[in-house]
C-alpha positions in Angstrom: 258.4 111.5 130.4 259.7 108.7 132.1 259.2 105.4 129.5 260.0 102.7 132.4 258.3 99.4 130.7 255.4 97.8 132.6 255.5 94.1 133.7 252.2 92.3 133.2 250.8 89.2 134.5 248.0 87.2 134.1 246.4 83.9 135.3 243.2 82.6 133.8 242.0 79.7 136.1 238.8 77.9 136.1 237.7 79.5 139.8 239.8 82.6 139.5 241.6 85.3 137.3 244.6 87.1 138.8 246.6 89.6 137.4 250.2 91.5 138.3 251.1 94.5 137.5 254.7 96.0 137.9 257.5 98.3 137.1 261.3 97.5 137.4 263.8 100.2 139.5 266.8 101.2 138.5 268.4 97.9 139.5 266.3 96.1 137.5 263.9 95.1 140.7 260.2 94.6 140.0 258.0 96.8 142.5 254.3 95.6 142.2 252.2 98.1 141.3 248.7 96.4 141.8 247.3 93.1 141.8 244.0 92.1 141.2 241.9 88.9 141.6 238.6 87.9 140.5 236.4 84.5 140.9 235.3 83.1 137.8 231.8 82.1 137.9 231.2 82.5 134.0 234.3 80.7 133.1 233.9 77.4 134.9 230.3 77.7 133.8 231.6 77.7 130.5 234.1 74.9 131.4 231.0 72.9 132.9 228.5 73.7 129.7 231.4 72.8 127.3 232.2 69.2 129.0 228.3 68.4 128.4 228.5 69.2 124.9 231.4 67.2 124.3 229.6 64.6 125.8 226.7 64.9 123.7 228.6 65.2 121.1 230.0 61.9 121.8 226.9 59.7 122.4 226.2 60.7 118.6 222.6 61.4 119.6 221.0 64.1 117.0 218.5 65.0 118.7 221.0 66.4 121.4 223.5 68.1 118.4 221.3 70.3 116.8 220.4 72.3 120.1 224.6 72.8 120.7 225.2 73.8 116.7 222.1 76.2 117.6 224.4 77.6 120.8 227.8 77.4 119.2 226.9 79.9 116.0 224.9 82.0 118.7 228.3 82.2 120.6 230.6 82.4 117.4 227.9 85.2 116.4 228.5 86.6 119.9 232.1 86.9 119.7 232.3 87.7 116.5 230.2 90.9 117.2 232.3 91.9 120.0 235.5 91.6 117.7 233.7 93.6 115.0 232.4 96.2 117.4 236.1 96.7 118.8 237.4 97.0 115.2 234.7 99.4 114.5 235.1 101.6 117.8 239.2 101.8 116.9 238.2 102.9 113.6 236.2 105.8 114.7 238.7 106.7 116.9 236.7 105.8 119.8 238.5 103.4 122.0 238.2 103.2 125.5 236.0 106.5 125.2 232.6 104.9 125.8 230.8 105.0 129.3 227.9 103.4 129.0 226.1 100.9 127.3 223.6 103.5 125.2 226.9 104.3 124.1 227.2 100.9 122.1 224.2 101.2 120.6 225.6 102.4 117.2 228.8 100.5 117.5 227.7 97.3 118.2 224.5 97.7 115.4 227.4 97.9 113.1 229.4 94.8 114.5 226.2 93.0 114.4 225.6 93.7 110.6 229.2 92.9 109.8 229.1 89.5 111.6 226.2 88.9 109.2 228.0 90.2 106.1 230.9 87.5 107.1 228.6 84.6 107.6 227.0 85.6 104.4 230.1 85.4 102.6 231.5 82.1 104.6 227.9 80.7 103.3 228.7 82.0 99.5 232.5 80.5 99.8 231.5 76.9 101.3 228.9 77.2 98.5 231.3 77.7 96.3 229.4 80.9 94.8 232.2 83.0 95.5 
C-alpha cells in the first residue's frame, strides 16, 4: 500500500473557503489532487452579527447585553453539543458512519445532556460547591 503523504490546504476567508489537496511525485513535486471553493454566507454573517455585539457591548447599554449573553451561551451550548456529539460518535465507534440526520438523533441527545452536565458543574465550580 503506497503511504505517499497528502498535502492539505485550507483558506478560511470572510466571503470564501478554499481548500488544496495534493500529493508529492517521486521528485518531491506536488500534483493537485482537487481543489474546492465555497462562498461563505454564514461566516461573514457571523463576522457581521459579531461586530454589532461588540458594539453593543461597547455603548455599555444593558438592556442591549442581556439579549447577546442570551445568544452567546445558546452558541457556546451549540458548539459545545457538536464537540460532545463528535466525542460521543468516536466512542461508539461510529465516525464518519452516519447518513442522515435521524441518524443523530441518539448521538446528539447524548451531546446535548453532556453539555448540560458541564454547565452544571462550571455552575457548581464558580460557585465554589465543588
Amino acid at each position: 500500500m503506497d503511504e505517499t503523504p497528502l498535502l492539505v490546504g485550507i483558506d478560511v476567508g470572510t466571503t470564501k473557503v478554499c481548500a488544496l489537496i495534493a500529493e508529492t511525485d517521486e521528485g518531491g513535486e506536488p500534483r493537485i489532487l482537487g481543489v474546492g471553493i465555497e462562498p461563505a454566507r454564514e461566516l461573514l454573517l457571523l463576522v457581521n452579527i459579531t461586530s454589532v455585539m461588540v458594539m453593543a457591548a461597547l455603548t455599555e447599554a444593558s438592556f442591549l447585553l442581556w439579549p447577546l449573553v442570551a445568544v452567546s451561551v445558546v452558541g457556546v451550548m451549540g458548539l459545545m453539543t457538536l464537540m460532545n456529539l463528535s466525542i460521543v460518535a468516536t466512542l461508539a465507534g461510529k465516525a464518519n458512519t452516519y447518513v442522515g440526520w435521524r441518524d443523530l438523533v441518539a448521538p446528539g441527545l447524548v451531546g446535548v445532556a453532556l453539555t448540560l452536565v458541564e454547565f452544571t458543574g462550571i455552575g457548581l465550580l464558580r460557585a465554589g460547591l465543588l
